[in-house]
C-alpha positions, 0 to 999 in steps of 0.5 A, spaced: 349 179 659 349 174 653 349 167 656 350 162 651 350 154 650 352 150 644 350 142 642 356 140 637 355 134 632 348 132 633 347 127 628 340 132 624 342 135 618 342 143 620 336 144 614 330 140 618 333 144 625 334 151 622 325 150 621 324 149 628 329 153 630 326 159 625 319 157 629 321 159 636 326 165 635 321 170 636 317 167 642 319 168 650 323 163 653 316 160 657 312 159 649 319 157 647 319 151 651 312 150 651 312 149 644 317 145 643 314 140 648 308 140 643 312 140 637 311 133 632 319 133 629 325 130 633 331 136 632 324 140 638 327 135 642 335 138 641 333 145 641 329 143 647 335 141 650 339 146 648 334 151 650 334 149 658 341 148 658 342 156 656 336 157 661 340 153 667 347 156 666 344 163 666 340 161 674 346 157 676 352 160 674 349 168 674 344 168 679 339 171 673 331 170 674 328 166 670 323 171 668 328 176 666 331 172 660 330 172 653 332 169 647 337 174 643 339 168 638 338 161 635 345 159 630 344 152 627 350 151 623 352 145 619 358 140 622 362 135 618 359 131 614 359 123 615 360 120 607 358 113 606 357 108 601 351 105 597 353 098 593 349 098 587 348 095 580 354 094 576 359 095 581 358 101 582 357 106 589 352 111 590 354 116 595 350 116 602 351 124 605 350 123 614 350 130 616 351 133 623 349 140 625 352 145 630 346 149 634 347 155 639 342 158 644 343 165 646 340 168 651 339 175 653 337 179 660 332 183 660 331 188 665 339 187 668 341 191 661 336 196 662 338 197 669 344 197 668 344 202 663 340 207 667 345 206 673 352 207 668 348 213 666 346 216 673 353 215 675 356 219 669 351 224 671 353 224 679 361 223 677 360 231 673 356 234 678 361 231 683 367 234 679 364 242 678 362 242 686 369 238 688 374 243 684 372 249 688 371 246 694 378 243 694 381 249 692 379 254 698 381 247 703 388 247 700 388 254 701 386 255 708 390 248 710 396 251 707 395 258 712 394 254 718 401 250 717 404 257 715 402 260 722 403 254 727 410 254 723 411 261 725 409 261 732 414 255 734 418 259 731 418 266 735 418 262 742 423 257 740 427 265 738 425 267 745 427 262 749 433 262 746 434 269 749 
């Protein structure tokens, strides 16, 4: 199961939130936050917040254990840009770009996946096997169930003809 947060519009440029990002991806979710508690630059604290929000959905919307989850992804994208400008010399303006990035977390479970693999496939397994014992089986009960009706037809029908005589 993927469980995902987003935090739009954050006022950071997507470049100096991509290094932090870069950094954590490949940690378990415990070194993740632990690293980005430490970690000495303002866009840890929006991946940090991003993170935990993706932690919480997962607990209180899925009902997963902290410990089965693990980071599958970290997206950051570039948001719309903020375009200002700067009066300079000789009336002319110089162009200030604010820019904005986009941040995704996407966690992934462990252990449920695995589990649920092995399960669909022990399924598979039980439903084929359940199919070659039940084909036989089905067949011969229909047969004896068709010859019991055929008889108790039969015999209300001699006893009705007798007592009509």
């Amino acid at each position: 199961m993927i469980i995902i947060a987003t935090q739009k519009n954050t006022r950071q440029p997507a470049r100096k939130v991509r290094y932090v990002a870069d950094v954590v991806k490949k940690m378990s979710v415990e070194d993740a936050l632990k690293q980005l508690a430490v970690m000495d630059r303002r866009a840890s604290l929006v991946v940090l917040k991003t993170l935990r929000q993706a932690i919480a959905n997962a607990m209180n919307n899925h009902q997963l254990a902290f410990a089965d989850l693990q980071i599958k992804n970290i997206i950051v994208n570039d948001a719309p840009t903020l375009k200002r400008w700067r009066a300079v010399s000789r009336g002319r303006a110089h162009t200030i770009l604010k820019r904005s990035c986009h941040v995704v977390v996407e966690l992934e479970t462990k252990s449920v996946e695995n589990k649920d693999d092995s399960t669909k496939k022990q399924v598979k397994e039980n439903n084929k096997a359940a199919d070659k014992k039940s084909a036989t089986p089905t067949k011969t009960t229909t047969k004896k169930t068709d010859t019991s009706k055929k008889t108790s037809k039969t015999s209300s029908k001699k006893i009705t003809k007798k007592d009509k005589k």
